[in-house]
N, C-alpha and C positions, 0 to 999 in steps of 0.2 A: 475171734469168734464173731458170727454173723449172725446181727438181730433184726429180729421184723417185727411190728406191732399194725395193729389196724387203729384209722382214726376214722370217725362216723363223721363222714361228706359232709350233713349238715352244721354239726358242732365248729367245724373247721372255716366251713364259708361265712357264717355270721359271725366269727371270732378276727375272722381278716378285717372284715368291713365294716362294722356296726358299730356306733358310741349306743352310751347306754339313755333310755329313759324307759321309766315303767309305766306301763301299762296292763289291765286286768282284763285275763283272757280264758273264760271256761270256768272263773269262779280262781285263778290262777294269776298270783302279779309275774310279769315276762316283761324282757327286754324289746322297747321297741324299737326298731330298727331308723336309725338314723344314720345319712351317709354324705358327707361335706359335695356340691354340687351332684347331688342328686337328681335324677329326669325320668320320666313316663317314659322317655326311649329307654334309657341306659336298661329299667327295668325290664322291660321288653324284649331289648336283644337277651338280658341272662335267661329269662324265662322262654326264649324261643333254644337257647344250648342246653337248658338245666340237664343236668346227669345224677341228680338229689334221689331222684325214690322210682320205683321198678316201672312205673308209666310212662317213662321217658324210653321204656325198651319197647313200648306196642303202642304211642300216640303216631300219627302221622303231623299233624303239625299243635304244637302248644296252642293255647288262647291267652297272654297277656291279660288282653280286657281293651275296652273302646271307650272313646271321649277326652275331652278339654282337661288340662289339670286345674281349667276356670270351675268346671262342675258344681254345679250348686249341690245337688242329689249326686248319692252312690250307690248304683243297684248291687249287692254282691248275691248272686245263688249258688248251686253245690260245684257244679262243675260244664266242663264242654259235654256236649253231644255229638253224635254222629256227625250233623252238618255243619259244626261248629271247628269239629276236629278235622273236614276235609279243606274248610275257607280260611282255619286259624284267625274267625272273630267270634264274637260271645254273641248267641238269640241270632242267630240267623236260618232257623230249624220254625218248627211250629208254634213253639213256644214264646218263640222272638217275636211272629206275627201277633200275637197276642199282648203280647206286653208292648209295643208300637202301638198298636190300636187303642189298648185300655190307657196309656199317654196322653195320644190324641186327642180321644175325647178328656181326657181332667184336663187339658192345655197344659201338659210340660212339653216342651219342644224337645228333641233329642238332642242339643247343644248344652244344655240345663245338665244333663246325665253324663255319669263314668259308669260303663257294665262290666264288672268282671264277673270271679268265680271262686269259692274258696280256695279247689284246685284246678290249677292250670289246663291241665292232660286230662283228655279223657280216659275214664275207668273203659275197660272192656264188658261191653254189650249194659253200657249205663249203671253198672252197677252203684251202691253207695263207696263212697271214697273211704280206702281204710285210713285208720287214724295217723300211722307214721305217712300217707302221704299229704294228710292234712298239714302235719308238722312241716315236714317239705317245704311246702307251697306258706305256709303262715309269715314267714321275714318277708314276700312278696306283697302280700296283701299289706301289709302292716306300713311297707314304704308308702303304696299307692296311697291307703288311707294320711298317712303323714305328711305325704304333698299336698296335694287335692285340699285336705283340711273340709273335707264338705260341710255344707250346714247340717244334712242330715243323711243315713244311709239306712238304704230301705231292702232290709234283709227279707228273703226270697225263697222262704221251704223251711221245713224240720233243720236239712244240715246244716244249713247258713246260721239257723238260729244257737243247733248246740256247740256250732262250732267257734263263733264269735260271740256271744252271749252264755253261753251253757245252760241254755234253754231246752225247755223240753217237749212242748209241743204248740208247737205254731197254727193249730185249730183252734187253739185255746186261748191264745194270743194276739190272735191277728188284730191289726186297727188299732193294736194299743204303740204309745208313741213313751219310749224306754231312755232315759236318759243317765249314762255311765261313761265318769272320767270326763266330766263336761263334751261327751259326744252325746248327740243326738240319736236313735235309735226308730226307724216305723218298721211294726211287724209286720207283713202280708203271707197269703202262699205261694208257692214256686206258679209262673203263672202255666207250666207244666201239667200243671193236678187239672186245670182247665179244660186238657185235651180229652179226658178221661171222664171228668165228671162238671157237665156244662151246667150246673148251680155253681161252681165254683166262679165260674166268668165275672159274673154278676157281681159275684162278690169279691174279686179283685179290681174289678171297674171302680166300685166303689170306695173302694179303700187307695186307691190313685186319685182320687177325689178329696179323699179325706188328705193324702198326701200333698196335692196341691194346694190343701188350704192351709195347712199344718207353714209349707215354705213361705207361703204368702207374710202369713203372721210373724214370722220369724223376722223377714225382711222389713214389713212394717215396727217390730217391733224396735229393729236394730235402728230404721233411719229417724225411728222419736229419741232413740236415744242418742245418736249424734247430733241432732238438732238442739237435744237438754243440754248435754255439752257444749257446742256450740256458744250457745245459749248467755249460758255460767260464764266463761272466758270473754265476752264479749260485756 
């Protein structure tokens, strides 16, 4: 007798590769993906073949995500756009100009930064990403973040927020600095909303500001305490 059964691509690829730690995702403890010699490439190349969820039938090229696994800051927003999906890198569209400029001036240099997306693929004509291709794309993010170990990640829109956070609105939110599972957390808006409604500029400028000073203090507050250390031992 001849038997078939289906098994769900996702459940199957994290069950090959992943040891376990938990992490809280959406108000949701989940496995966070850990994988013995792990790399920003290795990720890269699966995320440039992924065959995980239906956007892998209408993307022209994935977006991985750009920068250092040194990164201090993590930008994550929803997903690629038109000119993100023809270059297969993350903000190189209008939006990109924007978030490059509002950097600029708070003085993070673009070496400081890792830009991804929650998902990979762009949706068709920018839509919001449905939730199964969030799932998709979530073991992706979840390494980057586990390498990188950034100081802090500076989530970028409504979906970045409910989709990492299970947050609900990122108007309501912005500028506040969220810290869960000993990560660090700055809310802002997508700097997208920007293109549309030019009071928002101003007010992502600002909050790259606020993010700037946010890192700063981190770093000072880290190297008084290797000094106390220091210190003590000596």
């Amino acid at each position: 007798m001849r038997m078939s059964f289906r098994v769900n691509p996702v459940c199957l690829w994290v069950n090959i590769y992943f040891c376990k730690t938990v992490v809280t995702i959406e108000g949701h403890k989940v496995t966070r993906n850990v994988i013995q010699n792990d790399s920003l490439e290795r990720i890269a190349s699966e995320v440039i073949g992924c065959p995980l969820c239906k956007l892998s039938r209408t993307r022209k090229n994935a977006v991985p995500g750009q920068g250092q696994v040194s990164a201090k800051i993590m930008f994550i927003g929803e997903a690629p756009g038109k000119n993100e999906d023809l270059k297969g890198k993350p903000f190189v569209g209008a939006a990109g100009r924007i978030l490059d400029q509002a950097m600029e001036k708070a003085g993070i240099d673009r070496s400081m930064v890792f830009i991804t997306n929650v998902v990979k693929c762009r949706p068709p004509s920018n839509r919001i990403p449905d939730e199964d291709e969030r799932i998709a794309c979530r073991p992706y993010l979840q390494r980057q973040i586990s390498l990188i170990s950034p100081k802090i990640i500076c989530i970028l829109g409504n979906t970045a927020y409910s989709s990492i956070l299970g947050g609900k609105s990122i108007t309501a939110s912005r500028g506040k600095i969220v810290k869960k599972d000993s990560q660090r957390y700055f809310l802002t808006v997508h700097p997208a909303a920007a293109i549309y409604n030019r009071g928002l500029r101003s007010v992502f400028e600002k909050d790259l500001f606020k993010l700037s000073d946010e890192i700063k203090r981190i770093e000072n507050a880290q190297q008084g305490d290797s000094l106390l250390s220091y210190t003590k031992k000596s």
